[in-house]
N, C-alpha and C positions, 0 to 999 in steps of 0.2 A: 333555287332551280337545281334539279339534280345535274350530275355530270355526266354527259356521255363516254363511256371507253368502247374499245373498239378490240377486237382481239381475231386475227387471221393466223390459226397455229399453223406450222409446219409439222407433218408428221414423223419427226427425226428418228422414231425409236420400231417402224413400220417401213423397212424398203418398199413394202407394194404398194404400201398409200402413198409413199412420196415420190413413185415411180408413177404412180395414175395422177398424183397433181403435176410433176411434169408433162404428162402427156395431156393433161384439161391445158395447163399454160402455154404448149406449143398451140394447142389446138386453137385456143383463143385466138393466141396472136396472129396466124394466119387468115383466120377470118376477120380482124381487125385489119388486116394489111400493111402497106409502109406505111400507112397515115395512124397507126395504133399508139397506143400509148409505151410501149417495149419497142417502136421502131427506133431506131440510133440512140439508143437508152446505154446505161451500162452492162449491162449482158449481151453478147454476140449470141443472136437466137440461135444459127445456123450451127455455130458451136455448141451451143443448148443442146442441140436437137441431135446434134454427133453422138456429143456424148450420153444422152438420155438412150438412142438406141444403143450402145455401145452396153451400157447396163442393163436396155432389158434382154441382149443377148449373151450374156454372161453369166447373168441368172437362169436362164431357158437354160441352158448349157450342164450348168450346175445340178438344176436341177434334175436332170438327165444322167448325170454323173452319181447324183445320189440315189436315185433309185436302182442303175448299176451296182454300187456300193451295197445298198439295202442285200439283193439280192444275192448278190456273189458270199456278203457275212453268212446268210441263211445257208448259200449249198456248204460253207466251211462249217457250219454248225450242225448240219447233216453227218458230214461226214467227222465229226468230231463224236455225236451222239448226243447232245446237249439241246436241238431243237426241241419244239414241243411236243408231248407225247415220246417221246426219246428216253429209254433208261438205260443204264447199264446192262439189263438184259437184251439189248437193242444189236440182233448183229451185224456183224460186218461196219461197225462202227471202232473208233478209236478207244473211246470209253469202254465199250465191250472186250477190248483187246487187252487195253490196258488192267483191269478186273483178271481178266484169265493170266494175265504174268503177275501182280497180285500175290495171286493166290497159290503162281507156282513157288515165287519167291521167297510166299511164307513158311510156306515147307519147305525148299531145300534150306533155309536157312532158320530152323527150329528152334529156340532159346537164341539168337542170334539176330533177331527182328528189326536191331539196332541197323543193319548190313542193308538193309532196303534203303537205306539212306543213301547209298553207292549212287542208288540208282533213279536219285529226286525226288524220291517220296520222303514226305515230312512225316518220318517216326515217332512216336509220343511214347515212351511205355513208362506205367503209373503201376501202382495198387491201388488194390482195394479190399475191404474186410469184407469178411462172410457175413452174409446176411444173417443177423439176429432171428431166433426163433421167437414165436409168441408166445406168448404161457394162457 
């Protein structure tokens, strides 16, 4: 005779699903009433039910908070010049501004390229050989 198993997962790795099976198990058990099978059990439902709303208004909250977040990055990324569509030809941006001192830097400081380092830029200066002709 084969064996029966039984398996009722918790969706531990899913806040929404284990925040909808609290709210199916609250629901239950009020329809079940005091005579339920969770009435005077070891879980205090009314505390159950606290804190079940307690989280799904923390998470509203949050999530509220992230879409704030979302959008305030966007207008700093605006005004940085790094949004989409955004180049360094992009003006009245940082990046744009940044480009224009650049370029004044590299000239007042001619053979001297080293000196933009003063000013947080990551200076690299290399060689390189002339390009070989073909024959």
């Amino acid at each position: 005779m084969a064996r029966r198993t039984v398996r009722a997962k918790i969706p531990s790795s899913s806040p929404e699903k284990m925040t909808k099976l609290g709210e199916d198990i609250v629901d239950q058990n009020k329809r079940d009433g005091t005579t339920g099978p969770l009435a005077n059990g070891d879980v205090n439902m009314a505390e159950f039910e606290k804190k079940l709303t307690t989280v799904v208004a923390l998470r509203d909250d949050a999530e509220k908070l992230s879409k704030q977040a979302e959008k305030k990055i966007q207008e700093a990324n605006q005004i940085l010049g790094i949004d989409k569509g955004q180049t360094i030809s992009t003006p009245g941006t940082i990046y744009f501004d940044i480009g224009l001192i650049k370029t004044r830097l590299l000239g007042k400081f001619k053979n001297m390229e080293d000196t933009l380092g003063l000013y947080g830029f990551n200076v690299v200066i290399g060689t390189s050989s002339s390009p070989k002709r073909k024959s």
